[in-house]
PATORGU-438910 format. One line per 8 residues: for each residue x, y, z of N, C-alpha, C, O. Coordinates in pm, 1 decimal, padded with zeros to 6 digits. Atoms other than C-alpha are relative to their C-alpha. Example, Ala and Ser with C-alpha at 12.3 -4.5 7.8 and 13.67 -1.06 7.14 Angstrom:
<pts>
00089.0,-00119.0,00000.0,01230.0,-00450.0,00780.0,00090.0,00120.0,00000.0,00193.6,00118.1,00066.5; -00082.0,-00119.0,-00006.0,01367.0,-00106.0,00714.0,-00077.0,00109.0,00073.0,-00026.1,00219.8,00089.9
</pts>
This chain:
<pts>
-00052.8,-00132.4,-00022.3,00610.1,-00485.1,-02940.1,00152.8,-00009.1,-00001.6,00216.8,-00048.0,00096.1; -00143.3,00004.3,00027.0,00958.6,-00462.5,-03078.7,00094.4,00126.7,00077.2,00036.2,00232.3,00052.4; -00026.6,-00102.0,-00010.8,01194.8,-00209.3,-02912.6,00164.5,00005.9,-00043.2,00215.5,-00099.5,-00081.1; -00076.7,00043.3,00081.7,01514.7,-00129.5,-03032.0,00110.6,00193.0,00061.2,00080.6,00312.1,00070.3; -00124.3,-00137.2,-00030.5,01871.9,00116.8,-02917.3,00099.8,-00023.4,-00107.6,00158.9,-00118.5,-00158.7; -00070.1,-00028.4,00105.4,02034.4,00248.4,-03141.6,00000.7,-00113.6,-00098.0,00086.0,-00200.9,-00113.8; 00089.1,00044.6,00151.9,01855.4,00106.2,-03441.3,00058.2,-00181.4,-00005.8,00105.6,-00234.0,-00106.5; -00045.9,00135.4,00012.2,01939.6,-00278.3,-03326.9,-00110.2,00010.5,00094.0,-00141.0,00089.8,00183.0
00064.6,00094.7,-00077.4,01703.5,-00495.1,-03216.7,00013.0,-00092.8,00113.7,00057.9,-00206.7,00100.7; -00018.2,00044.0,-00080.5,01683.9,-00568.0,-02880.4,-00072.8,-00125.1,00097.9,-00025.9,-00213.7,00169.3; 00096.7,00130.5,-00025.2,01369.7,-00779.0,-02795.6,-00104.3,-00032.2,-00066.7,-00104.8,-00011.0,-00188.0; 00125.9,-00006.4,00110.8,01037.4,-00858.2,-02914.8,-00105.1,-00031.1,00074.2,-00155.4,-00136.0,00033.8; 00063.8,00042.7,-00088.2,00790.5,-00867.5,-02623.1,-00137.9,-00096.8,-00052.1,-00168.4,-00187.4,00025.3; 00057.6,00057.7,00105.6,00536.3,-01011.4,-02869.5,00037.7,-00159.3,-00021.7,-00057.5,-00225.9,-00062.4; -00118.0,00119.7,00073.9,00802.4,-01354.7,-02946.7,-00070.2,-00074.1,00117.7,-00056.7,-00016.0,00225.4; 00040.2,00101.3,-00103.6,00625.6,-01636.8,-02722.4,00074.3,-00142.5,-00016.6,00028.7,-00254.3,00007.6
-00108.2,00068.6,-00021.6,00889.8,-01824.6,-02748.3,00117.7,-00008.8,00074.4,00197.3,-00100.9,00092.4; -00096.6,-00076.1,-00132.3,01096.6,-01608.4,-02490.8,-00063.3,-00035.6,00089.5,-00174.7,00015.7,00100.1; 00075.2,00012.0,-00163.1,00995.9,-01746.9,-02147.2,00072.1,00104.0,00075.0,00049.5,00099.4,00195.9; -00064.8,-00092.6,-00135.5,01191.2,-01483.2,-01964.5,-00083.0,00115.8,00006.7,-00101.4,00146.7,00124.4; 00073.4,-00119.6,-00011.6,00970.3,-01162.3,-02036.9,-00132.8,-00057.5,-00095.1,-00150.7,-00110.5,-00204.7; 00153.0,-00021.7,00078.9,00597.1,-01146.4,-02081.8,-00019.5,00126.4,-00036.4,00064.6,00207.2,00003.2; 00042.9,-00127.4,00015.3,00428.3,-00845.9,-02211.4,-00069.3,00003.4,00194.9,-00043.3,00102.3,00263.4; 00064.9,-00036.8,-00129.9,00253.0,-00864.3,-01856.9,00097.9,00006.6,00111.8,00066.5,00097.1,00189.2
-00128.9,-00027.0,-00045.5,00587.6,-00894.5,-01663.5,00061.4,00086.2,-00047.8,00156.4,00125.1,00020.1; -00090.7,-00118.6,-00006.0,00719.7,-00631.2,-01819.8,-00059.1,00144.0,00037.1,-00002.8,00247.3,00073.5; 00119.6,-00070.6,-00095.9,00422.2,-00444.4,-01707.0,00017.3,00012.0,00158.9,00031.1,00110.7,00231.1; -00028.1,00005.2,-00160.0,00463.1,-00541.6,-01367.3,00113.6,00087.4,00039.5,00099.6,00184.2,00114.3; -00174.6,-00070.4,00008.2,00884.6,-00427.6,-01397.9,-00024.2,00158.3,00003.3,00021.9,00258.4,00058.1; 00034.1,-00233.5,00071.3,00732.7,-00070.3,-01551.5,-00048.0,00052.1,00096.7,-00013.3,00166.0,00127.7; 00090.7,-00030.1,-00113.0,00501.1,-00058.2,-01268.7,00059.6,00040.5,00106.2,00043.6,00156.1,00145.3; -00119.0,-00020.9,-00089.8,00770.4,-00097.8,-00997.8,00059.5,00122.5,00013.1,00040.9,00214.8,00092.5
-00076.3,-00136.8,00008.1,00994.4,00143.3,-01101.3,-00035.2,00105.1,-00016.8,00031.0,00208.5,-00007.8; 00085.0,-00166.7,00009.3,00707.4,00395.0,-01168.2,-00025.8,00044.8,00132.9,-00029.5,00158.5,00179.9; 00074.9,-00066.1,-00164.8,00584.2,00358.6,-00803.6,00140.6,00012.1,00078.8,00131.4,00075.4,00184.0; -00101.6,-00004.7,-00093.8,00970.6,00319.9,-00666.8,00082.5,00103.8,-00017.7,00123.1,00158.4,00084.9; -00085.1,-00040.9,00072.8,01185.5,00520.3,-00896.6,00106.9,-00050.7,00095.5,00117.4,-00007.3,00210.3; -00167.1,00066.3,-00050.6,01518.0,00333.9,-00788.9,00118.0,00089.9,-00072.7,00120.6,00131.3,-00188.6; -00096.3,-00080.8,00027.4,01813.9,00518.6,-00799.7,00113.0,-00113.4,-00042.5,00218.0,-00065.8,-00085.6; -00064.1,00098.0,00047.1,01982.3,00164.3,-00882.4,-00050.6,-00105.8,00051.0,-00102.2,-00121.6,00161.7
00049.7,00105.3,00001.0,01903.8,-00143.1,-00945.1,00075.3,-00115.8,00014.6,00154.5,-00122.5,-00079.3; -00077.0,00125.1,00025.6,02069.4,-00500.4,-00862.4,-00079.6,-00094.8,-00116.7,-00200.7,-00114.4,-00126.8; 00076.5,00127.2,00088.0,02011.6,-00768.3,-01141.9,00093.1,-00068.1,00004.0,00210.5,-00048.9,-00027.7; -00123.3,00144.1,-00019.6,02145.4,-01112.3,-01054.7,00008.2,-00056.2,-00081.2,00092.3,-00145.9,-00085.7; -00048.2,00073.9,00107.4,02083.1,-01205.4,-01389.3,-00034.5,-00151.5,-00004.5,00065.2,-00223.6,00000.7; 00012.8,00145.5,00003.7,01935.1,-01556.1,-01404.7,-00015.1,-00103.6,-00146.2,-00021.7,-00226.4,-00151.2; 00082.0,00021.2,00139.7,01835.9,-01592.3,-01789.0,00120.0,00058.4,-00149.9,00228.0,00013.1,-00187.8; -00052.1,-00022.2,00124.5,01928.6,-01403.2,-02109.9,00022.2,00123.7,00007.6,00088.2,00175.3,-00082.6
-00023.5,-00142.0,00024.2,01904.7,-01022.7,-01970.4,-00111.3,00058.8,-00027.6,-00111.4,00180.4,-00008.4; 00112.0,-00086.4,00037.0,01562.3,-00936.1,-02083.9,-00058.5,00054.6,00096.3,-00143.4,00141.0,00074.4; 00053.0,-00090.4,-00088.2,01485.4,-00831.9,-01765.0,00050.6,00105.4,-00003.1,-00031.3,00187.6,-00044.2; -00122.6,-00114.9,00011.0,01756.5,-00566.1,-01756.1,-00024.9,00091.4,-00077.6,-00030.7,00213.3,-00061.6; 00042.8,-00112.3,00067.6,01667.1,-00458.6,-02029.2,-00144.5,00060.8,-00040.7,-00158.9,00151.5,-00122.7; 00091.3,-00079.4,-00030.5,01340.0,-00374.5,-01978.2,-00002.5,00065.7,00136.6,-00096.2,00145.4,00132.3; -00066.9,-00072.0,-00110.3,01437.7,-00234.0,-01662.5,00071.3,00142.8,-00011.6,00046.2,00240.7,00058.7; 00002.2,-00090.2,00076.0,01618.1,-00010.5,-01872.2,-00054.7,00073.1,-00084.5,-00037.7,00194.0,-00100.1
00106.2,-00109.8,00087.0,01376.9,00088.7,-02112.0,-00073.8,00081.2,00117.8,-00096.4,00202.2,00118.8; 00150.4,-00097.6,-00056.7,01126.7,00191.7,-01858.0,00056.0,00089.3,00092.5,-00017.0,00181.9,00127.8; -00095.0,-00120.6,-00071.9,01415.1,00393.7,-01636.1,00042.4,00099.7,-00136.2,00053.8,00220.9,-00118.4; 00020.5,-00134.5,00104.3,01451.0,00589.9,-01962.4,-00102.3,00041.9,-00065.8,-00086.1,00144.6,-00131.7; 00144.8,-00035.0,00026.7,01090.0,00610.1,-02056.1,-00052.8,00094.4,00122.4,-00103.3,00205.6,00107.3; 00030.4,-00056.7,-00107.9,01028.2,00696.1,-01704.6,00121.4,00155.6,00050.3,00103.4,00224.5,00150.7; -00043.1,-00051.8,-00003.1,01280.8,00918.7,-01729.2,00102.1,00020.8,00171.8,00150.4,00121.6,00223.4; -00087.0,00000.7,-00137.4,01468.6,00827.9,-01386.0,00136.5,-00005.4,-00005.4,00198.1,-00090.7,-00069.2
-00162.0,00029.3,-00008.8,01824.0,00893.2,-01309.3,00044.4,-00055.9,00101.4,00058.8,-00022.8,00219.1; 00021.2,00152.7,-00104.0,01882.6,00529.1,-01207.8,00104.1,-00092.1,-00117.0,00153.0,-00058.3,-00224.8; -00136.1,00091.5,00048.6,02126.1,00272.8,-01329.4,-00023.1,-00179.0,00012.0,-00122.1,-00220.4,00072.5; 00014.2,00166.9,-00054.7,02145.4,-00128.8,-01298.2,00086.4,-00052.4,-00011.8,00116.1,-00087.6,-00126.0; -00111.6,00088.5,00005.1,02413.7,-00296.8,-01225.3,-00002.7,-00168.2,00035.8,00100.5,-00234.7,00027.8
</pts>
């Protein structure tokens, strides 16, 4: 499952070669923020960012006005 802002390629949840995001971790992430809606988010960042940015997708899928810093 490729997703992609402003017509660049951003991940490829699909790529099992990425240990930082599973398709089922990013499930979990989507899940969260569906049952929390966070009005902001800390990310300490340990990796490459793919958390973040599914963090972001699913705060604009989910349509929450929420942020991550």
């Amino acid at each position: 499952m490729e997703h992609q802002i402003k017509g660049e390629r951003i991940f490829d949840l699909s790529d099992k070669t990425s240990p930082d995001i599973t398709p089922g971790r990013y499930k979990q992430l989507a899940d969260l923020i569906r049952h929390f809606k966070p009005k902001t988010i800390l990310e300490t960042g340990t990796a490459r960012g793919f958390s973040a940015l599914c963090m972001s997708k699913a705060i604009n899928d989910l349509k929450i006005n929420g942020k991550i810093i």
